[in-house]
N, C-alpha and C positions, 0 to 999 in steps of 0.2 A: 806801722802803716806806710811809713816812707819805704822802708826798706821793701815789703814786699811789693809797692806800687812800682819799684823800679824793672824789675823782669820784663814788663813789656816794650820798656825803653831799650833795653840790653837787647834783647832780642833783634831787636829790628835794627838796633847797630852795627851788628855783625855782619850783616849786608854789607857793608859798606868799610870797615877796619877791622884789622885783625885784633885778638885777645890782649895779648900784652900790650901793643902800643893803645887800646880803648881805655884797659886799666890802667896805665900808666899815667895818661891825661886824666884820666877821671882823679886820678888820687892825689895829683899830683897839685892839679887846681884846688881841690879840696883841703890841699895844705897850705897852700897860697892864699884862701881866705881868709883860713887861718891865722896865720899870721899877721893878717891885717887887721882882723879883728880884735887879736889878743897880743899884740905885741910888746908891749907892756909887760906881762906874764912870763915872757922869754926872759927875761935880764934876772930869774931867779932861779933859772936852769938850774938840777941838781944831777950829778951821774943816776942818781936811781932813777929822776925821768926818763933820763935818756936811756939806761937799760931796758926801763919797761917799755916806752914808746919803740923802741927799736926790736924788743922781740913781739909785741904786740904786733909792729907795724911787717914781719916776716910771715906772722902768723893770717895777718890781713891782704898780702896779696898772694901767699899761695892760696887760698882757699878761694877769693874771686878770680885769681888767674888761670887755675885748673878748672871750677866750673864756668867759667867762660869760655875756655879751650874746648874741654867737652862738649858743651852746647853746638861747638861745629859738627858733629859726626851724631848724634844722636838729638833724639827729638825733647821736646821742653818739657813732657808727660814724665819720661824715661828721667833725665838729670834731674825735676824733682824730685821724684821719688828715691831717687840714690842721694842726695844731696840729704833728704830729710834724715836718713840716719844718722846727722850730728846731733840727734834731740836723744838718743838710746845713745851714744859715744859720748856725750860730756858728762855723767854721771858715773858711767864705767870708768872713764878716764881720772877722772878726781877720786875716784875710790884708790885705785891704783896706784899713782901717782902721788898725788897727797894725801893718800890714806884718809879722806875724809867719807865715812860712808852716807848715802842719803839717809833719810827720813824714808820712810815707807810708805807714805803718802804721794808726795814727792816721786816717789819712782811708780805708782799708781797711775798717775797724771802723767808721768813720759812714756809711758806704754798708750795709753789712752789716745796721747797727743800724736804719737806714732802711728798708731792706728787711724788716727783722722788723717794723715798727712798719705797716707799709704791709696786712701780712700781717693781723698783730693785730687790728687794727680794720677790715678785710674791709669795706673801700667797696663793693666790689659792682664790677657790669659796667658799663658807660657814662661819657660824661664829665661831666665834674665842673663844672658851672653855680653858676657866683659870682655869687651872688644877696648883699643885703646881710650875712647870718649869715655866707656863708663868708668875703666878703671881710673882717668883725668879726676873725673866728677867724685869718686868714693873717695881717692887721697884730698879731693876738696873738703868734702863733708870732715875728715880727722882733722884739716888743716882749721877749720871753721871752731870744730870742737876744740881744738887747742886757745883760738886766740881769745874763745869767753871764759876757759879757765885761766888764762893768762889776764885776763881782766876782772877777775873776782879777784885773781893774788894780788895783786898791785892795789887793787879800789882801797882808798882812804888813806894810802902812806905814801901817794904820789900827786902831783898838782895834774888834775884832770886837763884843763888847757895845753897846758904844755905839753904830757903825752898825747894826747888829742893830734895835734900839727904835727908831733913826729914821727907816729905810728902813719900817719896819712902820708909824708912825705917820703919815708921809708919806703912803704909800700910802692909809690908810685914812681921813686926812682928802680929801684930794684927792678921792678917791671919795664921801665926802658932801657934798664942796661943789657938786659937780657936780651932786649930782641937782636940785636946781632950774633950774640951767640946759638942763638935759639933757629938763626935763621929767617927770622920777621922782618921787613921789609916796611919802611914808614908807607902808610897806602895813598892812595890820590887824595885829592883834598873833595872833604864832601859836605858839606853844610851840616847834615845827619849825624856824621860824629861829631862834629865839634861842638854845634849844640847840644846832642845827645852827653857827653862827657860836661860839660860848662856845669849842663843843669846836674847831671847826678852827682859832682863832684860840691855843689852846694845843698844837694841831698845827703850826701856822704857826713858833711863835717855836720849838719845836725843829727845825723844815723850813731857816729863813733863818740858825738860829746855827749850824750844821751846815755849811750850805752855805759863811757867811765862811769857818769856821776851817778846813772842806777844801781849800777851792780855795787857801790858801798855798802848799800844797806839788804839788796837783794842776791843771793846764793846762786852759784853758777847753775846748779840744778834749777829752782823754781825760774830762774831766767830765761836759760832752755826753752821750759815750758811756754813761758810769754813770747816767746821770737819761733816758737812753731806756727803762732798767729800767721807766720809773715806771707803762704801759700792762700791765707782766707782773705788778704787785699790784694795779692798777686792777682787772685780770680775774681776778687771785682773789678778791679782795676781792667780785665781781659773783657769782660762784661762790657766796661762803658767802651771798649776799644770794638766792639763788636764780637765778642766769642758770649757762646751761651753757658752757664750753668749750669752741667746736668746735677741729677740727682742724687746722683753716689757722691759727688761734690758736697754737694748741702749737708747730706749725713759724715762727711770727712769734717766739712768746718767747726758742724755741731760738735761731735766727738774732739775735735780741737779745745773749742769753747770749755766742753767736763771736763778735758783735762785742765787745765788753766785752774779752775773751779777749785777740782778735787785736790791740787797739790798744793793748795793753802791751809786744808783742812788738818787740824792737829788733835789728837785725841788723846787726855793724861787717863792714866789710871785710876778706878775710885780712891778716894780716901788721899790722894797723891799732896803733899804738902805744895801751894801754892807762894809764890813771893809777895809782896806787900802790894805790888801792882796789879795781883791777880792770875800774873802768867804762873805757869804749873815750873818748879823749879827743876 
């Protein structure tokens, strides 16, 4: 819900600051909370936090700092719907990669999820010209899909707090180191960003602590599924900001909703020997 209620915020940031220095302060304060809050937590730093938290945290700002990029050159319909192809890539990708393959349930409901999501954001008639914005926004969408497999590997053999504040501070320096080389330019002072970055950047650290401490118990795949939600609060969210709902919308969200549903569903075989707690072994 947080996550996708920020789109509207982002959006109208960009008005006013460029990509990397917006993410940069977003992430950056978001890591600064952090440690305020959890500071305590830090004095049992281990290298495997810091490994994860720092590829985590590579994985987390190229994915918001190319679709944010994007988002300049191409319209918010367009970058959804390229961006939502991290819900079909992080399943391909963990097959791949980790060899682990889904459930066939599970890959049911990211088809599904996909298809609401395609719906959702109602690109329109014609094809789809990858001009530099889109091609920004597709390497987002991989970069996206990397960091929630990279957070299903890590969940439960690293202290969530602590990679929590690294992955965020990572993220957010990296992103202002770059603007010089990138050519970005710190931009005039604007009330807009700075509140705009303040507040997402304490939407951020409950967005990334959320996400470690879930994915322990829940699979990069069915997680997917739950964070395709994030286009169904994006467009309410657009709603109370004054945009309407049409109706290929509502049939995207629904179709989101089955998936979600459908990729819980497990089905054993008759006769299938069961454990003592009833699950099918």
């Amino acid at each position: 819900m947080f996550w996708g209620s920020t789109f509207v915020v982002v959006q109208n940031a960009m008005h006013h600051a460029g990509p990397l220095w917006f993410v940069g302060l977003r992430f950056v304060t978001a890591g600064m909370i952090g440690m305020l809050l959890f500071a305590r937590s830090l004095a049992g730093l281990s290298r495997r936090d810091l490994l994860a938290g720092s590829l985590i945290g590579v994985g987390l700002f190229a994915g918001y700092a190319l679709q944010t990029h994007g988002m300049q050159t191409i319209s918010s319909s367009k970058s959804a719907f390229i961006t939502a192809l991290y819900v079909p890539i992080v399943p391909l990708l963990q097959w791949a990669v980790l060899r682990r393959a889904p459930h066939f349930m599970s890959v049911v409901g990211v088809v599904l999820a996909f298809a609401g999501l395609v719906l959702l954001a109602d690109p329109g008639a014609g094809a789809l010209h990858l001009g530099p914005g889109e091609i920004a926004t597709l390497l987002g969408a991989f970069a996206i899909s990397a960091e929630i497999i990279l957070i299903g590997h890590f969940a439960g053999t690293v202290d969530v707090q602590r990679v929590t504040i690294i992955q965020l501070l990572v993220a957010g320096v990296l992103s202002l180191l770059l603007m010089p080389l990138l050519g970005e330019a710190p931009p005039a002072f604007s009330w807009v960003w700075l509140l705009s970055a303040v507040g997402l950047g304490a939407a951020s650290i409950v967005i990334q602590l959320t996400m470690n401490w879930a994915q322990k118990s829940v699979s990069p795949t069915r997680a997917t599924v739950i964070y395709a939600g994030e286009p169904v609060w994006g467009g309410l969210a657009g709603r109370l900001a004054g945009d309407r709902l049409p109706a290929i919308a509502i049939v995207g969200a629904a179709l989101i909703v089955l998936g979600v549903l459908v990729s819980e569903l497990k089905f054993s075989r008759p006769g299938k020997s069961r454990r003592a707690d009833g699950a099918p072994r």
